[in-house]
Backbone as CSV, one residue per row, in Angstrom:
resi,resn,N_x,N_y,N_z,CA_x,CA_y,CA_z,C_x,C_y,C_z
1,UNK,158.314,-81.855,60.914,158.096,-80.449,61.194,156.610,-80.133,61.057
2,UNK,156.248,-79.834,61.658,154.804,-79.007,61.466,154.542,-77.951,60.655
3,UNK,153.548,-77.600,60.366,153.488,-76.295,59.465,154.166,-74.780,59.694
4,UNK,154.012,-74.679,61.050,154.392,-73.809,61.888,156.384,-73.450,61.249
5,UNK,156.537,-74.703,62.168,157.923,-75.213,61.524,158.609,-75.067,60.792
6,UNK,157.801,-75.349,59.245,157.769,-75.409,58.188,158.353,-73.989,57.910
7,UNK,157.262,-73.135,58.145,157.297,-71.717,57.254,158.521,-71.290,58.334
8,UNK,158.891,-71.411,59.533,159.839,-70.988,59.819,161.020,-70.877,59.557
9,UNK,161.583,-72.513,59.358,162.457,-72.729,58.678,162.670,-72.107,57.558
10,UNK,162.002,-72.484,56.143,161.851,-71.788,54.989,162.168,-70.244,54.950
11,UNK,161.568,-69.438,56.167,162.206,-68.263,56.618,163.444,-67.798,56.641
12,UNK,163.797,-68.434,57.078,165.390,-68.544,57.370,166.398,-68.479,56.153
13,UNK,165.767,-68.997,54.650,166.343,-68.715,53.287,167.194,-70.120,53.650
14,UNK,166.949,-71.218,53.805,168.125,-72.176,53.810,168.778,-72.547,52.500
15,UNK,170.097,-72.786,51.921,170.026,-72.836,50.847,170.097,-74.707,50.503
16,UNK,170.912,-75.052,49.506,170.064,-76.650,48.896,170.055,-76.619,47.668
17,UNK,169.560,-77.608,46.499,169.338,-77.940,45.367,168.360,-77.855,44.750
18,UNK,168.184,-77.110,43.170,166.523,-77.342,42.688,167.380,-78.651,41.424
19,UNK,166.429,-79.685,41.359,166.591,-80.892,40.946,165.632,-81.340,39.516
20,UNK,165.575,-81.120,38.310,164.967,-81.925,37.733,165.697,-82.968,36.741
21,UNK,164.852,-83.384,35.820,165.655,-84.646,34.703,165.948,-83.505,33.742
22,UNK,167.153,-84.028,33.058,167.513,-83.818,31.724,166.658,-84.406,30.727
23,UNK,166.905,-83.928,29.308,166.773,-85.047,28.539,166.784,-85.632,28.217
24,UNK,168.181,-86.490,28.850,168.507,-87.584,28.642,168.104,-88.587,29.800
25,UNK,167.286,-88.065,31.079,166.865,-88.602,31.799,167.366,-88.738,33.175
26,UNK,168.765,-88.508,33.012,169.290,-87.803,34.256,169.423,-86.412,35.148
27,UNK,169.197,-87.111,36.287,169.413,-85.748,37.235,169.927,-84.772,37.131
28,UNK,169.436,-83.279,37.393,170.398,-82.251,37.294,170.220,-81.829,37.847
29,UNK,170.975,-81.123,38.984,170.873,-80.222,40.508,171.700,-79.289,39.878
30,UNK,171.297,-78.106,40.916,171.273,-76.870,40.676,171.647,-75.635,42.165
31,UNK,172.625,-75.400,42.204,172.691,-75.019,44.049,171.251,-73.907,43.990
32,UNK,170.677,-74.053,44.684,169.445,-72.803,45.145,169.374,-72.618,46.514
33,UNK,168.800,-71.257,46.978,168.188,-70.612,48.184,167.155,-70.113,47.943
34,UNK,166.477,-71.099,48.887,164.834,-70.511,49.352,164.735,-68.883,49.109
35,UNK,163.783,-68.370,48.704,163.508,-67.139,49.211,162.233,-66.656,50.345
36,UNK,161.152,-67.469,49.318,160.232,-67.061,50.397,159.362,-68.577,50.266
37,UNK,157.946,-68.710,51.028,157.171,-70.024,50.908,155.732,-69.087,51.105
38,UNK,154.992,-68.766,49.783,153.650,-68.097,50.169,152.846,-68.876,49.387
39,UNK,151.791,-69.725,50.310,151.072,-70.915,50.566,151.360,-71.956,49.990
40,UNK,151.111,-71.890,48.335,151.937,-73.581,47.986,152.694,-73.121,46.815
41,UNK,153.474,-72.219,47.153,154.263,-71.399,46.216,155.660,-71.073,47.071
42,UNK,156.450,-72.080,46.741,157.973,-71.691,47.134,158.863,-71.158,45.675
43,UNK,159.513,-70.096,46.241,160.547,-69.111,45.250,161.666,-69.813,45.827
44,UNK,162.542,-69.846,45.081,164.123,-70.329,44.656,165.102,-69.070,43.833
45,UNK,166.095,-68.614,44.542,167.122,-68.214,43.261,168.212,-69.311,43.117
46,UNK,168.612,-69.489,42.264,169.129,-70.698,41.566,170.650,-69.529,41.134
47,UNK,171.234,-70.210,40.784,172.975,-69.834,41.020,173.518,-68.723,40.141
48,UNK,172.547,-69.567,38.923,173.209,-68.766,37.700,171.804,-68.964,36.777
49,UNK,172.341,-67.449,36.205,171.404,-67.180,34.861,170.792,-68.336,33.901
50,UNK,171.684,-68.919,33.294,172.061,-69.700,32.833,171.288,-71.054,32.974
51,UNK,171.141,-71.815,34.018,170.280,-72.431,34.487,169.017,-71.945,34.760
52,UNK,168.932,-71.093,34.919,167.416,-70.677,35.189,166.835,-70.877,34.419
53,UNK,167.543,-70.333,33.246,167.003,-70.400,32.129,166.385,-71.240,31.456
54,UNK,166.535,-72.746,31.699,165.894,-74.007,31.969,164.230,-74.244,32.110
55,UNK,164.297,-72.797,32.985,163.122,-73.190,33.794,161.980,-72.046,32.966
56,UNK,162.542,-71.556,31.986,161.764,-70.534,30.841,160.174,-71.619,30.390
57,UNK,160.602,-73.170,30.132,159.148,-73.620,30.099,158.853,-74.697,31.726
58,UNK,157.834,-74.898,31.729,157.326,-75.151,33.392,158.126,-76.628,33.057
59,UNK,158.341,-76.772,34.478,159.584,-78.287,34.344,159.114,-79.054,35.895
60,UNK,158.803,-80.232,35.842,158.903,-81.384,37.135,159.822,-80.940,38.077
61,UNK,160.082,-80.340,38.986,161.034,-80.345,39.593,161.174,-80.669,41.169
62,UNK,162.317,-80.933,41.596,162.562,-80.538,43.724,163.210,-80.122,44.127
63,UNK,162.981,-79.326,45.191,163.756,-78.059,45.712,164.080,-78.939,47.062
64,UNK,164.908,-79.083,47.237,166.125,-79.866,48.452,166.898,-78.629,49.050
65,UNK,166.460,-78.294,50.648,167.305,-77.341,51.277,167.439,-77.826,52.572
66,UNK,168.629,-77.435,53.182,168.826,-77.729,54.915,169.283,-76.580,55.379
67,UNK,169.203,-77.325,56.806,170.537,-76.417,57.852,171.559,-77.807,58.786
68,UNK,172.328,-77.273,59.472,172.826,-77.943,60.085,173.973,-76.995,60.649
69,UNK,173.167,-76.561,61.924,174.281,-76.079,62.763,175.598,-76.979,63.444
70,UNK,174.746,-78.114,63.978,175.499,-79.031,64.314,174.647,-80.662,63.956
71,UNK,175.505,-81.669,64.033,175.109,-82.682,63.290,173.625,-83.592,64.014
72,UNK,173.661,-83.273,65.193,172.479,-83.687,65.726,171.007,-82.470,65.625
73,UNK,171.282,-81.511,65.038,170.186,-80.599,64.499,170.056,-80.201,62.895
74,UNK,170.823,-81.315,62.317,170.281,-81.389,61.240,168.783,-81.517,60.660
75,UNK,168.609,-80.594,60.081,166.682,-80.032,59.368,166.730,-79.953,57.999
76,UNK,165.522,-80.172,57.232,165.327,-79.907,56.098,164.125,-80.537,55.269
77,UNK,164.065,-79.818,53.747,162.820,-80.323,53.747,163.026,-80.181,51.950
78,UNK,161.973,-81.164,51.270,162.076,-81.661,49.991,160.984,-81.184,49.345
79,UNK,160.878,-80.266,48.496,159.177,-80.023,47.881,159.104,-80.257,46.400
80,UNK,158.388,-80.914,46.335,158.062,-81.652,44.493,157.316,-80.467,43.756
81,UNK,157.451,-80.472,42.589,156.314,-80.015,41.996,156.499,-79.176,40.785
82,UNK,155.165,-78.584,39.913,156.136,-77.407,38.663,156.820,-76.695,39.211
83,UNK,157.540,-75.951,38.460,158.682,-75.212,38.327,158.703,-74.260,36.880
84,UNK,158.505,-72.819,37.688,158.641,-72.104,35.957,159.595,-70.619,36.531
85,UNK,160.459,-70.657,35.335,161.308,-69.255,35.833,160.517,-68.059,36.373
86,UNK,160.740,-66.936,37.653,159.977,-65.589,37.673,160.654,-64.776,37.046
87,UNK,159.856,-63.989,36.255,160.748,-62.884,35.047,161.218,-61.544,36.095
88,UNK,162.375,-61.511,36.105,162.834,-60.103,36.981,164.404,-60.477,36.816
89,UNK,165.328,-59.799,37.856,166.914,-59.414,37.355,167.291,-60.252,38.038
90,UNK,167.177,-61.351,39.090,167.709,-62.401,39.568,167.265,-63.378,39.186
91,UNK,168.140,-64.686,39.038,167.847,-66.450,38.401,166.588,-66.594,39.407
92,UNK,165.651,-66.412,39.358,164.547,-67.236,40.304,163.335,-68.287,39.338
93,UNK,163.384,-68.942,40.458,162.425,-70.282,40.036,161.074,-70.358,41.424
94,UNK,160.087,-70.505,40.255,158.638,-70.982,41.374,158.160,-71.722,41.156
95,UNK,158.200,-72.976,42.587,157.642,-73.758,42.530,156.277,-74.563,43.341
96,UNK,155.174,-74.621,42.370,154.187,-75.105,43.154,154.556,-76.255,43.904
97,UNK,154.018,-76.160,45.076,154.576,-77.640,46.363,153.264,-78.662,45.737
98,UNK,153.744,-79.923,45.172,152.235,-80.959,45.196,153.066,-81.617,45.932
99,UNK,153.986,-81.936,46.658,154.126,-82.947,47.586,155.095,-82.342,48.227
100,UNK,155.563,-82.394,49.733,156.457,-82.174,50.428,156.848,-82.874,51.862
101,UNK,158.192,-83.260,52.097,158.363,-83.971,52.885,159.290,-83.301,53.924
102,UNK,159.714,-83.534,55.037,160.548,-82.564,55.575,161.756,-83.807,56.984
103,UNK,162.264,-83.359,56.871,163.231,-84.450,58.084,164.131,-83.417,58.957
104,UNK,164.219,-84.468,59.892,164.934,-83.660,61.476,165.713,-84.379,62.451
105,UNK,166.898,-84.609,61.846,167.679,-85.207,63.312,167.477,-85.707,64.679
106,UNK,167.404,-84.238,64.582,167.207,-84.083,66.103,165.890,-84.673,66.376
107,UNK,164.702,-84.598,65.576,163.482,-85.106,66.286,163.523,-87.451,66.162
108,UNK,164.173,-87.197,64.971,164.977,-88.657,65.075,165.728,-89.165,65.736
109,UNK,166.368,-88.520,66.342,167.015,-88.977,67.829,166.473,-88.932,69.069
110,UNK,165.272,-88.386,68.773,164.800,-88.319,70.469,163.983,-89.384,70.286
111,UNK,163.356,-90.079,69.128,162.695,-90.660,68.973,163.377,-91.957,69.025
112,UNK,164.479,-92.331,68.352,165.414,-93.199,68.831,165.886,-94.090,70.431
113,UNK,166.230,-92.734,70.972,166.222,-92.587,71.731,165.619,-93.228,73.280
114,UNK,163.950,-92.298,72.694,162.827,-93.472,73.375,162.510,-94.363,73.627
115,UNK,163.016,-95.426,71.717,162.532,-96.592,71.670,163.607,-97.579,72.501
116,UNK,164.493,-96.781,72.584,165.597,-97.961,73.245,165.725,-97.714,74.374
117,UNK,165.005,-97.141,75.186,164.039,-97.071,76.501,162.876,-97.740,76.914
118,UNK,162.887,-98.035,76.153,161.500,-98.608,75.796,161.456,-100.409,76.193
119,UNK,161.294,-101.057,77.474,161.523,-102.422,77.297,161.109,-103.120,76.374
120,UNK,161.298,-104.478,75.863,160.295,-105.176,74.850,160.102,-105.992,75.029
């Protein structure tokens, strides 16, 4: 996805997982929806109070969201980074993006696609 892309999607509120370790070192996902993406600052509300609450000191975390209207337009995108609760009346979490990756079906299939068009 391009940047363009990017913020579009993210627009859209897709919802997905915010992900960090326990203490014991295992994974813990968390259902979340995007709210907004303003510059390297993506907002999350996260499900429940409760969990958010987690995020009261700044925590490693990744925010994992898609869409998928249908299975060949499957989109989505992965953003690393802190994570600290926003104080107000809904579970929300903000997280600075230091790394982000994003994937697309559909642009994987055309690309597919190509190559096996492609003599060799």
């Amino acid at each position: 996805m391009s940047e363009a892309e990017l913020v579009a999607f993210l627009a859209a509120q897709p919802s997905g997982a915010i992900c960090v370790s326990g203490d014991d070192g295992r994974l813990l996902a968390m259902p979340a929806r995007i709210l907004n993406k303003d510059g390297d600052i993506v907002t999350a509300e996260v499900a429940d109070a409760e969990l958010a609450s987690a995020f009261d000191d700044e925590l490693s975390a990744c925010v994992v969201a898609d869409s998928f209207e249908t299975y060949e337009a499957i989109r989505g995108v992965i953003a690393q980074g802190p994570a600290v609760r926003v104080a107000g009346q809904r579970p929300v979490v903000a997280l600075t993006v230091a790394r982000v990756a994003t994937f697309s079906f559909a642009t994987d299939r055309r690309r597919s696609r190509s190559a096996q068009a492609e003599p060799d």
